[in-house]
N, C-alpha and C positions, 0 to 999 in steps of 0.2 A: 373041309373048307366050307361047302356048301351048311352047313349045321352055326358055324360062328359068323356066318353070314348071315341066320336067321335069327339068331341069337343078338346080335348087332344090331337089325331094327327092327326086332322088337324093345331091345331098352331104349333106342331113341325114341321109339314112340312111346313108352311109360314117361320118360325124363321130358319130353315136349308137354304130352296133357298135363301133367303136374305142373310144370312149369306155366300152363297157358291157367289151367284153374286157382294156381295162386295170384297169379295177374290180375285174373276176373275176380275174384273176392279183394284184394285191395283197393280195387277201382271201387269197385260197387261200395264198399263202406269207409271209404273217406271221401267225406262231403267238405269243402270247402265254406266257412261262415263269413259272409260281410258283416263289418260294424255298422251300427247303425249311421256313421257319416258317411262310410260309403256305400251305403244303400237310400238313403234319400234322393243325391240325385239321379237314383236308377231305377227309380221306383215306378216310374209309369211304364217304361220295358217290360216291367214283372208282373205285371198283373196275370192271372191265372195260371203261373208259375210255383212250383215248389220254390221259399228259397230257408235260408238257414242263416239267422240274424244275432248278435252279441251285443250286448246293449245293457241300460242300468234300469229297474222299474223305479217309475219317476213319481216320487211323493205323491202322497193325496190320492192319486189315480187308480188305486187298486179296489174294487169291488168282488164280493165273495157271495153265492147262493149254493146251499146245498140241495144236490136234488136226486132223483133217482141214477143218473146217467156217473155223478160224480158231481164234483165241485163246480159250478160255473164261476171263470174269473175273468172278468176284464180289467185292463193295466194299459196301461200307457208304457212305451219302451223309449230311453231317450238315450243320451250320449253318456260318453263315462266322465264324470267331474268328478274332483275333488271333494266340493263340498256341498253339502244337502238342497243345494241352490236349483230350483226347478228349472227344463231345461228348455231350450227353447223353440228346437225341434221333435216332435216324436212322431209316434206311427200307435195306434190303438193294436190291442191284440184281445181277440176272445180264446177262451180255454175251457174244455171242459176233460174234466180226467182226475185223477189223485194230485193232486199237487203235493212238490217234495217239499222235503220237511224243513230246508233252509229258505223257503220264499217268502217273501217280503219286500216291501217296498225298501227302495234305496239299494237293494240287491242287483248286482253283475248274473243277468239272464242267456242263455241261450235258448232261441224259439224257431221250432220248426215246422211248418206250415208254408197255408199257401196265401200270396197275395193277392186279397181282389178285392174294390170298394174303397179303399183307404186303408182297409182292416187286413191285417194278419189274422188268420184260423190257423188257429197252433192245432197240432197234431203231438206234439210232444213240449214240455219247457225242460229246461233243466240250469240246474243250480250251480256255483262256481263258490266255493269258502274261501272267506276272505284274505288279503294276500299282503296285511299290512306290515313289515315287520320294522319295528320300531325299537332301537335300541336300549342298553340300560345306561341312563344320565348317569354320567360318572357323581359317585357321591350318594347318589337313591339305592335301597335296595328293594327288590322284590318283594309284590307283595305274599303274606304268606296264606295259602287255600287254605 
């Protein structure tokens, strides 16, 4: 008796840490992203904050220097529209790092960083490919690659 009574907690206590370090690794990396419409009017709360923002780089706004550290970019992040039409809130962001290989302007960003100043200091950007899908017009056929 005494022996599967030790045996008994010791696996609840294997089945508990397991159970609590999968807990702590889900928590810890899933971060939650506001859009950029709902992070404007939150944006003076956030100052000196990490936050995690989804948003569109807003034409025109994208500058590039390469330099030892990596790429320096600053972008403008605005809301998600339709169409190329500049927007008419954003929030600046500076970047320095490898930038991936889908960015550009007019591109669905995610930026992680901290807020302070008005500006975003990204610490990370990342890219999103595009998600248009557009049927085939009855009557058209594809074109051929």
């Amino acid at each position: 008796m005494k022996r599967n009574y030790k045996f008994g907690i010791g696996a609840i206590l294997l089945v508990s840490s397991i159970g609590y370090l999968m807990y702590a690794g889900v928590e810890q990396s899933s971060a939650y992203y506001f859009t950029i419409e709902e992070f404007l009017p939150r944006r003076d709360a956030m100052v000196g904050q990490g936050v995690r923002i989804a948003g569109r780089v807003a034409p025109g706004s994208l500058t590039k220097n390469t330099s030892a550290k990596g790429t320096e970019m600053t972008f403008r992040v605005g809301e998600f529209t339709d169409d190329d039409a500049a927007a008419t809130d954003t929030v600046a962001v500076e970047y320095t790092g490898v930038v991936p290989d889908m960015f550009a302007e007019g591109r669905d960003v995610i930026i992680e960083g901290t807020y302070a100043g008005g500006i975003i200091q990204a610490k990370s950007v990342m890219t999103s490919c595009p998600s248009k899908y557009e049927p085939e017009v009855e009557g058209q056929q594809a074109a051929a690659y």
